[in-house]
N, C-alpha and C positions, 0 to 999 in steps of 0.2 A: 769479553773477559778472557784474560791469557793467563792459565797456570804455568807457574815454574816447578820445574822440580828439583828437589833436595840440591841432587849433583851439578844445578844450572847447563844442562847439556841439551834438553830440548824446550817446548812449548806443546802445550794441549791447547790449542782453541777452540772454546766453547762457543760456539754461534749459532746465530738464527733465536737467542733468548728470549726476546722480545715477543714472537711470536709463541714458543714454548710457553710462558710466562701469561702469555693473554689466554691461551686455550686451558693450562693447569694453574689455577692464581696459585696456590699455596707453595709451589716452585719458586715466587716470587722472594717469599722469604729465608727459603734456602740458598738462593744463589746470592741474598745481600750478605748472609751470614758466613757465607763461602768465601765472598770479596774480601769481607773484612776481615777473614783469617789469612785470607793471600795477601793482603797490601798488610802482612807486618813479617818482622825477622824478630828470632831470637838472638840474641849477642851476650857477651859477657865482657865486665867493664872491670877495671882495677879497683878494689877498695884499697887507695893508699894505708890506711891506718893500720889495718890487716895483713897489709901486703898480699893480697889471694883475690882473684878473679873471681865476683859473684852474674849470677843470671840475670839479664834482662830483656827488658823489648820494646822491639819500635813498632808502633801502635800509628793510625789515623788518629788524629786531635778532634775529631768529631763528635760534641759533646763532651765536650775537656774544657774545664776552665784552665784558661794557657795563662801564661805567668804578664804581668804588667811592667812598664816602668817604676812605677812605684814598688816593686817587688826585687828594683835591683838587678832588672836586666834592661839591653841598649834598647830594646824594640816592645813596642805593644806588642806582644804575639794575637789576644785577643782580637784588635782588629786588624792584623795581618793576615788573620785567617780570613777573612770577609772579602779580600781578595779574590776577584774574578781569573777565571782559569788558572788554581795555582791549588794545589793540594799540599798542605799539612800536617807532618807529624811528629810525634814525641818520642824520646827516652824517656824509660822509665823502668826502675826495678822490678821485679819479681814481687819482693817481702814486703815492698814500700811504695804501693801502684800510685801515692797520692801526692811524690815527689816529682816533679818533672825535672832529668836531667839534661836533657839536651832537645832542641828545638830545629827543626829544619823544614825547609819550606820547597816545593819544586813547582814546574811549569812547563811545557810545553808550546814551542813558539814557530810554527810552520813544520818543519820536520828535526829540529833542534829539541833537547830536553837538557834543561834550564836547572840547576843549583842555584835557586834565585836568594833565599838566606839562609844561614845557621849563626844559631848561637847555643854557646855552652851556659848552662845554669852558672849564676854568679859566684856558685859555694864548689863551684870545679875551675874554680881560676886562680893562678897564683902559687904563691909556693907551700901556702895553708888547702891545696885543693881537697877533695873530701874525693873524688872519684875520678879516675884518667880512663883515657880509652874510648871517650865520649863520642869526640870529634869523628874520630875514626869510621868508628862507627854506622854513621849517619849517612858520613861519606860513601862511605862502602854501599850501605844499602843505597844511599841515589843511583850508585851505578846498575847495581842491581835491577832500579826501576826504568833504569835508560835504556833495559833493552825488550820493553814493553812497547817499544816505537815502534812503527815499520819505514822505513827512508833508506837512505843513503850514510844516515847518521845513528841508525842503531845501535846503542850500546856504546854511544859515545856521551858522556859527560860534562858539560860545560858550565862556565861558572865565571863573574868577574871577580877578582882575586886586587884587595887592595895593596897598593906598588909594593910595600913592604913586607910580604906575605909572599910575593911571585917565587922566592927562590926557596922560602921554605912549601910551598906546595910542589914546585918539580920536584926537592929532595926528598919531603916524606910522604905522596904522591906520585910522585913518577907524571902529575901533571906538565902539558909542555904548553908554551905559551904562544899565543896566534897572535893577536893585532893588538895592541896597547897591551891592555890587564885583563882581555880575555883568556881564559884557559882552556883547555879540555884535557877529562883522562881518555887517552883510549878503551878500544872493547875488552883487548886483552889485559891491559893492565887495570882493570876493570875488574876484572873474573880474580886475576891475582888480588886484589883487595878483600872479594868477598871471600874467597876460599879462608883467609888472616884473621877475617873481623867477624863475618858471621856464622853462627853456627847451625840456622835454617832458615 
């Protein structure tokens, strides 16, 4: 398990757990409870209506009922999650933990880390959206968790980006495009994201 901290400037690796964890079991429940506060960020999202930035956070989907087709979005997130080697997680408010606002999904593919989907909740789309800042967000944190790799490609961001999308992700990403509708961010424009979008 790899801690980040606040400033994104180093890593604390915790190892040899497994063993820690066999000789002290009760350890066991502290380091799950450990993970699951490191694999999320806090953010703050636009409430159009308000015009004022309120609190939120990206959470693991683990034991979340995720939102359906029939609920008005492109993707079963439910069994998307069921997806082998791909971790996902939510948006979601502070005041309002039982709205999911935004959805994304990642992966890990040899020493490659994968933005494999996102999607914005249906009631943030459009020119009636209800909250901005979503996307970003999400974004921001995949990068964040791209540099939980160790390779060649640490803290590099990749993602297929459909054709019509390619220019506006290098404009409001600083993504640059590899071979077809592959993309990736770099590391540093990476960091520049997260410093923008997240707030821990």
């Amino acid at each position: 398990m790899v801690v980040w901290n606040r400033d994104n400037l180093y890593y604390l690796q915790l190892s040899n757990l497994s063993i820690i964890s066999n000789k002290l079991p009760f350890l066991t429940t502290f380091y799950l409870y450990l993970e699951l506060y490191i694999r999320r960020a806090m953010v703050e999202i636009l409430d159009v209506l308000q015009n004022k930035k309120i609190q939120a956070e990206i959470i693991l989907a683990d034991k979340i009922t995720l939102p359906l087709k029939k609920h008005g979005w492109n993707f079963n997130w439910k069994q998307l999650s069921k997806n082998k080697n791909t971790t996902t997680y939510i948006l979601k408010l502070i005041d309002t933990p039982q709205t999911i606002e935004g959805v994304l999904q990642v992966k890990i593919e040899g020493d490659m880390f994968i933005m494999d989907l996102i999607e914005i909740a249906p009631h943030n789309i459009g020119s009636n959206k209800r909250y901005e800042l979503v996307a970003e967000c999400l974004i921001s944190f995949a990068c964040r968790e791209s540099f939980n790799i160790e390779g060649d490609y640490k803290g590099f961001l990749t993602f297929i980006a459909k054709t019509d999308l390619i220019d506006w992700y290098a404009s409001k990403y600083g993504a640059i495009q590899a071979i077809g509708q592959r993309m990736f961010i770099t590391p540093k424009k990476g960091l520049e994201l997260q410093e923008k979008y997240l707030t821990i």
